[in-house]
C-alpha positions as CSV (number, residue, x, y, z in Angstrom):
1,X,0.0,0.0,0.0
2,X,1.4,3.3,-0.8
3,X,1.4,6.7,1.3
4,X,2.4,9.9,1.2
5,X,3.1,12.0,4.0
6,X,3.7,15.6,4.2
7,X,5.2,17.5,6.7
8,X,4.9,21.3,7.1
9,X,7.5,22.6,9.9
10,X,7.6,25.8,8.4
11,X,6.2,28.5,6.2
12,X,8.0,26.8,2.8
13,X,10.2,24.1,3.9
14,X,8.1,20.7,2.9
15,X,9.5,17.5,3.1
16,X,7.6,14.9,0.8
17,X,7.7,11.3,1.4
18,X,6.8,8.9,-0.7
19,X,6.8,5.0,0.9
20,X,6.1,1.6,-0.3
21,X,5.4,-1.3,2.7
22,X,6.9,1.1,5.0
23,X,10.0,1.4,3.0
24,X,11.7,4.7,1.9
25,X,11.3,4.9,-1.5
26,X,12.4,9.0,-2.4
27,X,13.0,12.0,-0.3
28,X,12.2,15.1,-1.8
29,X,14.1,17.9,-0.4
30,X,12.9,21.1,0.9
31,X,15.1,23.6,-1.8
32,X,12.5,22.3,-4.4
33,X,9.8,24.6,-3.6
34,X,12.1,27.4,-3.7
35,X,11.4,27.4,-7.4
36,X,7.7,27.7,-6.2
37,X,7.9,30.8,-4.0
38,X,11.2,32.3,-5.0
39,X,12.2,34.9,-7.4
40,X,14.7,32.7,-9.8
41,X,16.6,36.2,-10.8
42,X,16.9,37.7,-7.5
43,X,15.8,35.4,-5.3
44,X,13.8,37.4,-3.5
45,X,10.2,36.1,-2.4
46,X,7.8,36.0,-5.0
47,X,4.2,37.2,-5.3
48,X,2.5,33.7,-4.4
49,X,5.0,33.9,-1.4
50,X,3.6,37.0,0.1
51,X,0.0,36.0,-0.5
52,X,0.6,32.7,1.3
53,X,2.2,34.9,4.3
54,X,-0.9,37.1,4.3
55,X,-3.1,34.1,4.0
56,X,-1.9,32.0,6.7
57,X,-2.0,35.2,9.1
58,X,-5.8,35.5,8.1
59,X,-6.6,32.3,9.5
60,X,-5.5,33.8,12.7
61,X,-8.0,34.7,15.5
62,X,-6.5,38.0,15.8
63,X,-4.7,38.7,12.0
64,X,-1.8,41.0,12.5
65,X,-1.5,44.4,11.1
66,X,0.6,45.0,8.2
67,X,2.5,48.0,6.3
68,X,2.8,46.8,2.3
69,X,4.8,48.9,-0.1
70,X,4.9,48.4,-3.8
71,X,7.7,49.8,-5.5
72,X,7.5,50.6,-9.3
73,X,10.2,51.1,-11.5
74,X,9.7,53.9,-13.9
75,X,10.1,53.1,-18.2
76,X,12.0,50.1,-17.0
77,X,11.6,48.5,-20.5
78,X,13.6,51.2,-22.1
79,X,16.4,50.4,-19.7
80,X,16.5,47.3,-20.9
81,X,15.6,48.5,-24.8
82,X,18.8,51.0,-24.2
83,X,21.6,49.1,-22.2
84,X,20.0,45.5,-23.0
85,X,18.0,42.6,-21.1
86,X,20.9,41.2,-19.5
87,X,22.0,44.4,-17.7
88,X,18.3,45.2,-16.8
89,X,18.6,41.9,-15.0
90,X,21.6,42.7,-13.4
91,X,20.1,46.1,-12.6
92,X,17.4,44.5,-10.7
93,X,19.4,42.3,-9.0
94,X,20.9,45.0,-7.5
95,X,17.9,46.7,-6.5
96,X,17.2,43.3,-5.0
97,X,20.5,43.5,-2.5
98,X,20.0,47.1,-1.8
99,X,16.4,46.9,-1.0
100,X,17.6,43.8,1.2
101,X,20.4,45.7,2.9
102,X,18.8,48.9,3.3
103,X,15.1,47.9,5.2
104,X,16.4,44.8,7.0
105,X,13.3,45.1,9.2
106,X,11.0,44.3,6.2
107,X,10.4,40.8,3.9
108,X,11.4,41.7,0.8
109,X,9.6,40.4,-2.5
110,X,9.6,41.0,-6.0
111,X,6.4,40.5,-7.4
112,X,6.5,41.5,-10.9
113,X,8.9,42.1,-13.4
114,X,10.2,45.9,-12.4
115,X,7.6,45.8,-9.1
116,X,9.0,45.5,-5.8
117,X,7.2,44.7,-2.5
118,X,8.0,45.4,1.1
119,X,6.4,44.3,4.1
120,X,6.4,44.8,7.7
121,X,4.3,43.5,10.3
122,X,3.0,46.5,12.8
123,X,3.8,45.1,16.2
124,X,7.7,46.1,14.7
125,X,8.1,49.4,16.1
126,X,5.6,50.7,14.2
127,X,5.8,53.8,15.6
128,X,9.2,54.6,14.6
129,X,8.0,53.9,10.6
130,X,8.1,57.2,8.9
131,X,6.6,57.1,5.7
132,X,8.9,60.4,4.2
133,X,11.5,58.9,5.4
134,X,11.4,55.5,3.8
135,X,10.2,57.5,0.3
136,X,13.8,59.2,0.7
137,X,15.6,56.6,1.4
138,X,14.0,54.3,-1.9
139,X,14.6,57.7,-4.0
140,X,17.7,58.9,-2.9
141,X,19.8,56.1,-1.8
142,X,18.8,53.3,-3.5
143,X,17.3,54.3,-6.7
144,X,20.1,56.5,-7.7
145,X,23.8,56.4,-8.1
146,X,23.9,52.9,-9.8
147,X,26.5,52.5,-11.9
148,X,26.8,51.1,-15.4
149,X,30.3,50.3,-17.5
150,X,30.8,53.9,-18.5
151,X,28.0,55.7,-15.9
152,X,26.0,56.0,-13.5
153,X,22.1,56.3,-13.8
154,X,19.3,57.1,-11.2
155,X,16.2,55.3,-11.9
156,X,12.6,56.9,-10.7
157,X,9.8,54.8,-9.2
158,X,6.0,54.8,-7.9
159,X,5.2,53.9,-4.6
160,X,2.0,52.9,-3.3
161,X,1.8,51.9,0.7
162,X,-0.8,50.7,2.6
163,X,-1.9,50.0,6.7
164,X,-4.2,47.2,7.1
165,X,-5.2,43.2,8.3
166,X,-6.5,42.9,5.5
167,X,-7.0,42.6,1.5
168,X,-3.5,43.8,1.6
169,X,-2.4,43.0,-2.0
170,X,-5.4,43.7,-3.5
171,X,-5.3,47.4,-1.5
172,X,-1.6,48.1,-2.6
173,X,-2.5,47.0,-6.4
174,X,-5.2,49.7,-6.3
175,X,-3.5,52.3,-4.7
176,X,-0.5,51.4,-7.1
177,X,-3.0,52.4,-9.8
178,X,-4.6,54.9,-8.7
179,X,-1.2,56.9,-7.5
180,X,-0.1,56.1,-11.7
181,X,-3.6,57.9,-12.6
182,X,-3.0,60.7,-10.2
183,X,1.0,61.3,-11.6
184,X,2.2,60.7,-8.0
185,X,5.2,59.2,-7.1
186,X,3.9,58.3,-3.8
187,X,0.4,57.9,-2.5
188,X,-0.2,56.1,0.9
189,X,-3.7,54.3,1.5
190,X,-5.7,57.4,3.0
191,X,-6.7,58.6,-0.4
192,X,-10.4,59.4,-0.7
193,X,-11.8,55.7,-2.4
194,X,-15.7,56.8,-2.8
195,X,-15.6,57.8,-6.2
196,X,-13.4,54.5,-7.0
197,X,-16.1,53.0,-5.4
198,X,-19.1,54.5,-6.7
199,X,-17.7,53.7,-10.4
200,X,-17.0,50.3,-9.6
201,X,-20.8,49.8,-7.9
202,X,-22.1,51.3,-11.4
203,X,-20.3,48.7,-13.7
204,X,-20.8,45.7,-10.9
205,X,-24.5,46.2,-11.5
206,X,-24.4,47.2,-15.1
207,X,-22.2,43.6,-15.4
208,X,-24.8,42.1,-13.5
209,X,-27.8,42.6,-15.4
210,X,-25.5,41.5,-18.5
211,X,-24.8,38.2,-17.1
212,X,-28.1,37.8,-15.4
213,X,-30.3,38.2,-18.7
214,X,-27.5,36.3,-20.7
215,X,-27.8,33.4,-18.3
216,X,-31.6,33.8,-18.6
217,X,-31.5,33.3,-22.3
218,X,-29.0,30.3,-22.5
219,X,-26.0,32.4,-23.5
220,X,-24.1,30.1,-21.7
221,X,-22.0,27.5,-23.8
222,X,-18.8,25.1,-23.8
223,X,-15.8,24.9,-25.9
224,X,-13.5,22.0,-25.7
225,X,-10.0,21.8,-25.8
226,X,-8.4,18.5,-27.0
227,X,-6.9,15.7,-24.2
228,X,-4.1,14.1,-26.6
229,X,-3.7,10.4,-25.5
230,X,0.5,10.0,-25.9
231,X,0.2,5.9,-26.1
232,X,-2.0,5.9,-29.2
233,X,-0.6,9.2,-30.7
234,X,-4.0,11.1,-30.9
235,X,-6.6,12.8,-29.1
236,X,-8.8,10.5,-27.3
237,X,-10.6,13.2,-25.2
238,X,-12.0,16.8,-24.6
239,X,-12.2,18.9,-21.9
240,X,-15.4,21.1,-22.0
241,X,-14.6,24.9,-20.8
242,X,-17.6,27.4,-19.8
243,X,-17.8,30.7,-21.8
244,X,-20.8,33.6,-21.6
245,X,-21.9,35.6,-24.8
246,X,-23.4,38.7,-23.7
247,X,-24.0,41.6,-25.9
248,X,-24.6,39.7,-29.0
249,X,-20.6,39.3,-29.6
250,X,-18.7,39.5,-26.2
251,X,-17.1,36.4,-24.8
252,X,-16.4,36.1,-21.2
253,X,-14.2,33.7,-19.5
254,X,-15.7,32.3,-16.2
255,X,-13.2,34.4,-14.1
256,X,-15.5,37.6,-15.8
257,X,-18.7,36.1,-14.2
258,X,-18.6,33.2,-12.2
259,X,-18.4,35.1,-8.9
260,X,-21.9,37.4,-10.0
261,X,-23.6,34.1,-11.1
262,X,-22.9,32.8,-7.2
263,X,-24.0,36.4,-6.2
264,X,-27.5,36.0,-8.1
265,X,-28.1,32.7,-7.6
266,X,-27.3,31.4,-11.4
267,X,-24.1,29.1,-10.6
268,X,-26.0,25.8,-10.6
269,X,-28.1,26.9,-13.6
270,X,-24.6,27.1,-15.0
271,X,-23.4,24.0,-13.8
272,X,-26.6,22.3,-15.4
273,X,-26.4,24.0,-18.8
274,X,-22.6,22.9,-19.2
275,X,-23.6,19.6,-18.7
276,X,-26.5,19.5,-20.9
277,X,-24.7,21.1,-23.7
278,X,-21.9,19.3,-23.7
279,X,-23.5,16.0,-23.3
280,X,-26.2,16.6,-25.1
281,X,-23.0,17.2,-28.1
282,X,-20.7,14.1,-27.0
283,X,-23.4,12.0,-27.0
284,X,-23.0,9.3,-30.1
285,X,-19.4,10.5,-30.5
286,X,-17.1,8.1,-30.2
287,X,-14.4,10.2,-27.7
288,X,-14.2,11.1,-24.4
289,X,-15.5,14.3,-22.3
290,X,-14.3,15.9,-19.1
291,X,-17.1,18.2,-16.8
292,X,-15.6,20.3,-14.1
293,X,-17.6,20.3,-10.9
294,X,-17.0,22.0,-7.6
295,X,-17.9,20.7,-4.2
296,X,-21.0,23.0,-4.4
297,X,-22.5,21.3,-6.9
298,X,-21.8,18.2,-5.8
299,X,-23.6,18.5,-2.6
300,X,-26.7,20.5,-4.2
301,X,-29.3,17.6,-4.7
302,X,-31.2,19.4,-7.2
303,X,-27.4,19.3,-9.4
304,X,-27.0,16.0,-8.5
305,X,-30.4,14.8,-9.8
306,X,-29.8,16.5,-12.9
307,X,-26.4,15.5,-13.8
308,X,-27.4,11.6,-13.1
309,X,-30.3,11.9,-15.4
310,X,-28.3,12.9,-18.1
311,X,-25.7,10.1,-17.2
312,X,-28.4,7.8,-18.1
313,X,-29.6,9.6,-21.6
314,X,-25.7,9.3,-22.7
315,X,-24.6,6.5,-25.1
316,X,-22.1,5.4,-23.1
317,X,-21.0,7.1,-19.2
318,X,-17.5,5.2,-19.7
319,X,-16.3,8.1,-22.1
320,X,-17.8,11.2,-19.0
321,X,-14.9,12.2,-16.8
322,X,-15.8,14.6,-13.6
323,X,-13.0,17.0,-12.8
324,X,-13.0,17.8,-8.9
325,X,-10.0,20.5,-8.1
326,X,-7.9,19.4,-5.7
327,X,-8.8,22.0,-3.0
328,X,-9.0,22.4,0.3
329,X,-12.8,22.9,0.1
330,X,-12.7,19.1,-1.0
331,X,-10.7,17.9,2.5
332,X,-13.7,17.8,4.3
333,X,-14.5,14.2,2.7
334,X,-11.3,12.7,4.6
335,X,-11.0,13.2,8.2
336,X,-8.2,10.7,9.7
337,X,-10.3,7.9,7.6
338,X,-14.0,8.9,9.1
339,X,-16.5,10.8,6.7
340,X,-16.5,14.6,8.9
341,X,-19.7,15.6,7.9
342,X,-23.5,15.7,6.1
343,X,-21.6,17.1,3.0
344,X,-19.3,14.9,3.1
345,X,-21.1,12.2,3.1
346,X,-24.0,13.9,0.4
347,X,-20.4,14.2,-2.0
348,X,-18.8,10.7,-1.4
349,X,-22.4,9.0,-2.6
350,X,-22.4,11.2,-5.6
351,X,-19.3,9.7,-6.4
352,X,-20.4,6.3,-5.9
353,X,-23.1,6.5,-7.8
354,X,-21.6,8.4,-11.0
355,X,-19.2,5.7,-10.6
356,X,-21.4,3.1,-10.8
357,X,-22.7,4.3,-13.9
358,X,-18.6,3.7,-15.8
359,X,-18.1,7.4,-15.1
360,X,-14.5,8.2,-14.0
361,X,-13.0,10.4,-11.7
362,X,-10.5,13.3,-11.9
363,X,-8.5,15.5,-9.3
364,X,-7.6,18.8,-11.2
365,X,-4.4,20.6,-10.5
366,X,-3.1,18.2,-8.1
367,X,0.6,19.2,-6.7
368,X,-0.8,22.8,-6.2
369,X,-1.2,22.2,-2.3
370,X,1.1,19.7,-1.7
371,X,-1.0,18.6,1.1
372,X,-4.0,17.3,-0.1
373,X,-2.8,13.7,-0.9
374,X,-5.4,12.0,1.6
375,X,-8.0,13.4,-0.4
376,X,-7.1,11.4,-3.4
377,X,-7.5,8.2,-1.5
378,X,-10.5,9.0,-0.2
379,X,-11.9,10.1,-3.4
380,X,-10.7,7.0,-5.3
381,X,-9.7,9.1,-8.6
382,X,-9.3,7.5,-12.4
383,X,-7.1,10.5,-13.2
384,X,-5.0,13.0,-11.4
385,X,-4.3,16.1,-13.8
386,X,-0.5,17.4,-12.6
387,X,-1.1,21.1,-11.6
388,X,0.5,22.9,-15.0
389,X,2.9,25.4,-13.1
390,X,4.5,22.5,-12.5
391,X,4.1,21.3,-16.1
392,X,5.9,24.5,-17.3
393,X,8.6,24.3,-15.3
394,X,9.8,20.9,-16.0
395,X,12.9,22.0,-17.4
396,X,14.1,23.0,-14.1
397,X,16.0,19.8,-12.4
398,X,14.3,20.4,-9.2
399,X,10.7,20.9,-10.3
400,X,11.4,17.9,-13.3
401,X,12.0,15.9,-10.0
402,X,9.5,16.9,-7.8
403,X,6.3,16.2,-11.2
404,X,8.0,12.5,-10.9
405,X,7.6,12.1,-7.6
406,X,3.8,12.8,-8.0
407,X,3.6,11.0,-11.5
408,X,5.3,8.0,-9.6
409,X,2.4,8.5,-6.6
410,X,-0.3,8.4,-9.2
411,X,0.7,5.8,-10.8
412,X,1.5,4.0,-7.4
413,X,-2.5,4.0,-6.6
414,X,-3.6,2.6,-9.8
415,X,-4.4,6.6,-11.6
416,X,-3.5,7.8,-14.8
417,X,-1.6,11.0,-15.3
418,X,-2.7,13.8,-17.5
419,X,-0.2,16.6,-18.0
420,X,-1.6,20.3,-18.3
421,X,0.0,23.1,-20.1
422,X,1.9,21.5,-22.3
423,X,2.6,24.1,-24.6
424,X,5.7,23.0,-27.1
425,X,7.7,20.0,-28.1
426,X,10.1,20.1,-25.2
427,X,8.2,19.8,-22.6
428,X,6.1,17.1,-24.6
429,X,9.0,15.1,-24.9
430,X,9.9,15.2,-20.7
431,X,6.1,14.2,-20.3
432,X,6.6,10.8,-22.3
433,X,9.6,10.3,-21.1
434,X,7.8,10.2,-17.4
435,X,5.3,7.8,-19.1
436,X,2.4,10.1,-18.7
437,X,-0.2,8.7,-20.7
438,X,-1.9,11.9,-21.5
439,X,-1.1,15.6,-22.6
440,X,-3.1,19.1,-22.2
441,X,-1.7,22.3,-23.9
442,X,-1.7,24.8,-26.8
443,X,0.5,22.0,-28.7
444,X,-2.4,20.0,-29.0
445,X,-5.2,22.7,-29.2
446,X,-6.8,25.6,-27.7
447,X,-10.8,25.5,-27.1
448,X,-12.9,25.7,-29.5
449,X,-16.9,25.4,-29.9
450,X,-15.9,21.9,-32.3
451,X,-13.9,19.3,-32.1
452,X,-11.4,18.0,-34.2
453,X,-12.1,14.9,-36.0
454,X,-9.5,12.2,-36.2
455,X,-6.2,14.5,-35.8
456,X,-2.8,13.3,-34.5
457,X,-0.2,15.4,-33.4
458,X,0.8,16.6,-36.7
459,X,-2.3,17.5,-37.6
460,X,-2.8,19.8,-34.6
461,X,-0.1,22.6,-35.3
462,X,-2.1,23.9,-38.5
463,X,-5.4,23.8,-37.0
464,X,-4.2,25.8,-33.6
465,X,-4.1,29.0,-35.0
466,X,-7.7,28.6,-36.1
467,X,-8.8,28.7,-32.4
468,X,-9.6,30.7,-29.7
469,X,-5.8,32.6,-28.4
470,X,-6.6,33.4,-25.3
471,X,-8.3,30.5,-23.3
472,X,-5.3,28.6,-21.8
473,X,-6.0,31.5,-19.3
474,X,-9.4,31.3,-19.1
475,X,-10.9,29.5,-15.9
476,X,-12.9,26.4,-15.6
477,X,-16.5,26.0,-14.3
478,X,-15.2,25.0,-11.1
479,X,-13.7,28.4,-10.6
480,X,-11.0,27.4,-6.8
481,X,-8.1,29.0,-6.5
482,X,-5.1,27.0,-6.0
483,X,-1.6,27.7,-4.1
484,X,0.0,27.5,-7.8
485,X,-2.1,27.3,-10.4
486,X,-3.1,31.1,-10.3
487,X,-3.7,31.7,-14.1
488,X,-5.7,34.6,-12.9
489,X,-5.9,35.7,-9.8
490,X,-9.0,36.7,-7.8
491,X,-6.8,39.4,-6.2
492,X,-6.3,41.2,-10.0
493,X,-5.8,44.9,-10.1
494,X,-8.9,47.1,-10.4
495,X,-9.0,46.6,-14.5
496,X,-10.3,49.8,-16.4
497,X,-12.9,48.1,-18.4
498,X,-16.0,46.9,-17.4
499,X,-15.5,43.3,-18.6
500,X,-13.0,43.0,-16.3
501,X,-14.4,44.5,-13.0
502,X,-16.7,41.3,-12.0
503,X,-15.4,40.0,-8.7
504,X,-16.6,41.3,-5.8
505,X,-13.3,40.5,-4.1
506,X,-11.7,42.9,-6.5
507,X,-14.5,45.8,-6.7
508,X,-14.7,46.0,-3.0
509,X,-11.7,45.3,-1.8
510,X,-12.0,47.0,1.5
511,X,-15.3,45.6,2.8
């Protein structure tokens, strides 16, 4: 019987054992997750790092208080269009040190390209912070003076800083913005946000009725991006992708308006009309479908009733596949082997039963928690899909080695693998050479409202420019956040365009 056991004895360092009738079979070491939460160029935390350190406090009964600072570069691509890319990288490694050296009493991150990030918790002699005084410091001493082969330049910046226990990214991404719109190089979080606010109410309700009526009228529909099976050279599955038409020619990713459909009541209508679309298309075809449901659905009974009814209208359930993300949402199932809860117990005999009809089951994005390995026992997968950060990444040695260890897991429990993001020949060629049986990625196709009929790989590089660019971002129907797998983020800056201001997380980030 095989295990896996996963110890956290701090924020990062994870030790990952995998064992085989109690024998040690492969230790992977702690420095692999660096790659995960550490800038490679600077080595400075990254983005996902602060937002697991903000996250974790949260969960606190009393969440700390917390000063965040974004720091902008100013026209840093023309730094790197004048002097070139590798001394723009240099030059940010130095920013790196000096940002290190000179605020000692703050984490230091680098969370985009030429954006920098301090933090400080408050309980650290907050009262001796001094805003002017840090601005100064990031303007005159470490900004300027840096020298180049035959110079020295001063670079200019923006810096947005907030106070607060929480929202604190999304708080320092607005402010960020709005001190840009204002031609300020520093604004501090005690601007005046009701006329941010009252814009944002206006397009939240205008984008609201949009997606209400479109829901209303059916505007919801699938596209299908191809599963390419890499032992018999072809695609041998689909995996069905929700999209909204509103306005008679505007497509919306579910990131756009999966969090108003929860808000007016219209998520399990969605959930109903995927399936019925998609089935209701796949049905006589001779290939393989896979429907992404959330734990939500899962435990709603009217869902539930619905989806097995159309299990039975469907030529043959062995070709439906379920996705379930691997999230925490989903560890209430597994409790140290006893079933926790009503919902629990409501999801585990949905499972059963769509089982017992041939359907299979997959985890989504597993590796993205590096925790959650219990739950796939529990939930008795057919397929685990291996979280596509990890997928892109393969080429390093460390994250290569760490995707084995949880292709080698699968495969230890009897699942098949399917890799996701596999986006050219390279890392097509690492995935066969693991033995994963199946591949996901713009090589093989992007969605599209048909499928292809009969292609192999060869066929797939003409007809990929034919589909829809953009939808390896777009989000599935079961809309959870992962650790990783962060395509797009529900803590996005405040966008300019209606289309784009949807989540409430992100319109009222202060509530």
């Amino acid at each position: 019987m095989s295990s896996l056991i996963a110890d956290s004895s701090s924020r990062y360092k994870v030790k990952v054992v995998l064992c085989k009738d109690d024998k040690l079979i492969r230790e992977l070491d702690s420095s692999m997750l660096n790659k995960l939460f550490l800038d490679e160029l600077t080595s400075l935390q990254n983005r996902k790092s602060l937002k697991d350190i903000l996250e974790k406090d949260s969960q606190k009964e009393n969440p700390s208080d917390y000063i965040l600072m974004y720091i902008d570069i100013k026209d840093f691509g023309n730094i790197n269009e004048a002097y070139g890319e590798e001394f723009g990288n240099s030059l940010l490694v130095e920013i790196a040190k000096r940002l290190t050296i000179e605020f000692p009493e703050f984490e230091t991150f680098r969370i985009e390209a030429d954006i920098f990030g301090l933090l400080l918790q408050t309980d650290k002699e907050l009262s001796n912070f001094n805003e002017n005084a840090v601005k100064k410091k990031i303007e005159k001493d470490l900004l300027c003076s840096i020298e180049t082969e035959n110079d020295s330049i001063c670079l200019f910046s923006t810096i947005a800083l907030v106070h607060s226990n929480d929202k604190l990214i999304k708080k320092a991404e607005i402010t960020l913005r709005e001190a840009k719109k204002q031609k300020k190089d520093f604004l501090a979080h005690s601007f005046d946000i009701t006329e941010i606010y009252r814009k944002n109410r206006s397009n939240y309700k205008t984008m609201v009725q949009k997606v209400r009526i479109a829901i209303s009228e059916g505007k919801i529909f699938p596209k299908y991006q191809p599963i390419y099976s890499n032992a018999e050279n072809k695609i041998t599955r689909y995996e069905s992708l929700a999209r909204l038409e509103i306005n008679g020619n505007e497509i919306l990713t579910p990131d756009k308006f999966l969090s108003i459909a929860k808000k007016i009541n219209k998520y399990n209508d969605i959930t109903k009309i995927m399936v019925s679309k998609t089935l209701s298309y796949f049905n006589g075809k001779d290939v393989g479908v896979s429907l992404n449901l959330s734990l939500e659905d899962i435990v709603n009974d009217d869902v539930v009733e619905f989806i097995l009814k159309e299990i039975k209208n469907f030529h043959n359930p062995s070709f439906i596949t379920f996705e379930i993300l691997e999230d925490s949402s989903v560890s209430v199932i597994h409790n140290k082997g006893a079933i926790t809860n009503q919902k629990a117990k409501t999801a585990q005999n949905f499972f059963k039963k769509i089982k017992a009809f041939g359907c299979s089951i997959a985890i989504d994005d597993f590796g993205s928690g590096y925790s959650n390995f219990i739950n796939i026992i529990t939930l008795n997968p057919d397929i685990i899909k291996i979280d596509g950060t990890l997928v892109k990444n393969m080429h390093d040695k460390k994250i290569k080695l760490m995707t084995e260890l949880f292709v080698g897991y699968a495969k230890s429990i009897g699942c098949k693998v399917v890799a996701e993001f596999v986006e050219d020949e390279e890392t097509q060629k690492l995935v066969e050479q693991m033995g994963i049986e199946f591949s996901q990625g713009y090589l093989f196709g992007k969605p599209n409202r048909e499928i292809l009929e009969d292609s192999n790989k060869a066929d797939l590089k003409d007809t990929n420019n034919l589909m829809e660019s953009n939808s390896q971002s777009g989000f599935n129907i079961a809309l959870i956040a992962g650790i990783i797998g962060e395509q797009v983020e529900d803590d996005t800056i405040i966008a300019e365009t209606v289309s784009e201001t949807v989540s409430d997380d992100v319109l009222y980030p202060f509530s």
